[in-house]
C-alpha distance (Angstrom), angle and dihedral (degrees) to the residues before:
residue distance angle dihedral
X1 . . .
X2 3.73 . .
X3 3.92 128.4 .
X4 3.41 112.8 -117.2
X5 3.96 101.3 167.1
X6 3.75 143.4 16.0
X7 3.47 130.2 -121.1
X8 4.38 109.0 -110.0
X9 4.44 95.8 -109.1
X10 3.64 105.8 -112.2
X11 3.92 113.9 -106.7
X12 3.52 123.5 -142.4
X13 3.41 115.3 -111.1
X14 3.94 114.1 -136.4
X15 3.94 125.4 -175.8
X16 3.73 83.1 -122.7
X17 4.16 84.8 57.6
X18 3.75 87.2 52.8
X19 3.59 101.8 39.5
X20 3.91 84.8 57.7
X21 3.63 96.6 41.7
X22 4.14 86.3 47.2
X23 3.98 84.2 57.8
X24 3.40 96.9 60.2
X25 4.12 102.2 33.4
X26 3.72 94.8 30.7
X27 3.87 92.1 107.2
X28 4.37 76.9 58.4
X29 3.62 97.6 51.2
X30 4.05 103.7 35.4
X31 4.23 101.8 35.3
X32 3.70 101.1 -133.5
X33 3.43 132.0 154.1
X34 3.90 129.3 -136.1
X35 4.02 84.9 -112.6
X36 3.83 98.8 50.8
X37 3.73 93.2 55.1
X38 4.13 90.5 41.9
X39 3.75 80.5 57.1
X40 3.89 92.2 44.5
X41 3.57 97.3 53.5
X42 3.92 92.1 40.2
X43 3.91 87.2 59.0
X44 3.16 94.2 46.4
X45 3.94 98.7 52.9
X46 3.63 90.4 38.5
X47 4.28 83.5 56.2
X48 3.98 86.0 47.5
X49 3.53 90.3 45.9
X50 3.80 91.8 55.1
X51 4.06 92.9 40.5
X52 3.80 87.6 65.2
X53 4.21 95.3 41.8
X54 4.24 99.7 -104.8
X55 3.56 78.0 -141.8
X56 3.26 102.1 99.7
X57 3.99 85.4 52.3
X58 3.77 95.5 -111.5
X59 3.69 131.8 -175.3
X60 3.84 113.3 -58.8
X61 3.48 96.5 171.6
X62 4.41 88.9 58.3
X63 4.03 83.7 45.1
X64 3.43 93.4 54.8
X65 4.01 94.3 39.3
X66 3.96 88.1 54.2
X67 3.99 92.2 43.6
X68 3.59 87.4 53.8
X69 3.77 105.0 51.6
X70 4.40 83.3 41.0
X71 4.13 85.8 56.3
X72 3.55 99.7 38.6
X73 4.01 93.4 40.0
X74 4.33 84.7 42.2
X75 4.18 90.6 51.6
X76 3.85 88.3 45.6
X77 3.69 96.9 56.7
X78 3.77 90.4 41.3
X79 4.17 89.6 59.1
X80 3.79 89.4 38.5
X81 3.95 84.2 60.8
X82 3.71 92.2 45.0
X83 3.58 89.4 53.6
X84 4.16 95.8 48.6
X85 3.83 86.6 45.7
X86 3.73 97.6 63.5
C-alpha cells in the first residue's frame, strides 16, 4: 500500500497559543457586540472616574485608556478559559 499523504505534526498547544488565538476569535467564542463592550469600557471609566473624585475634572481620556486595556485584557482571559475548558 503506498503513502500518498502525511499526517499534519501535532502542535503543542500553549496558553500563550490560546491567549493569542482568543484575541483574534474572541468576538467567536464570547458573543459580544461592538456596542456592549463600548458600553463596558464606558462603565468602567466612568467607575474610575468616580474612584478618583471627577471633581477635580481629571483626565477622561487616561480613564478611558485604562478601562479599555482592563475590558479588552478581562474579555481575553474569559475566551482563553473558554478555550482550556473544551
Amino acid at each position: 500500500m503506498e503513502k500518498t499523504g502525511t499526517l499534519p505534526q501535532k502542535r503543542r498547544v500553549t496558553r500563550k497559543t490560546i491567549v493569542e488565538n482568543s484575541a483574534q476569535e474572541s468576538h467567536k467564542k464570547i458573543a459580544i457586540s461592538h456596542d456592549e463592550r463600548h458600553r463596558m469600557i464606558a462603565e468602567a471609566a466612568y467607575f474610575r472616574a468616580q474612584k478618583r473624585g471627577s471633581s477635580d475634572g481629571g483626565d477622561h481620556v487616561a480613564d478611558w485608556l485604562a478601562a479599555e486595556a482592563e475590558i479588552d485584557s478581562a474579555l481575553t482571559e474569559m475566551a482563553a478559559n473558554l478555550a482550556l475548558a473544551e
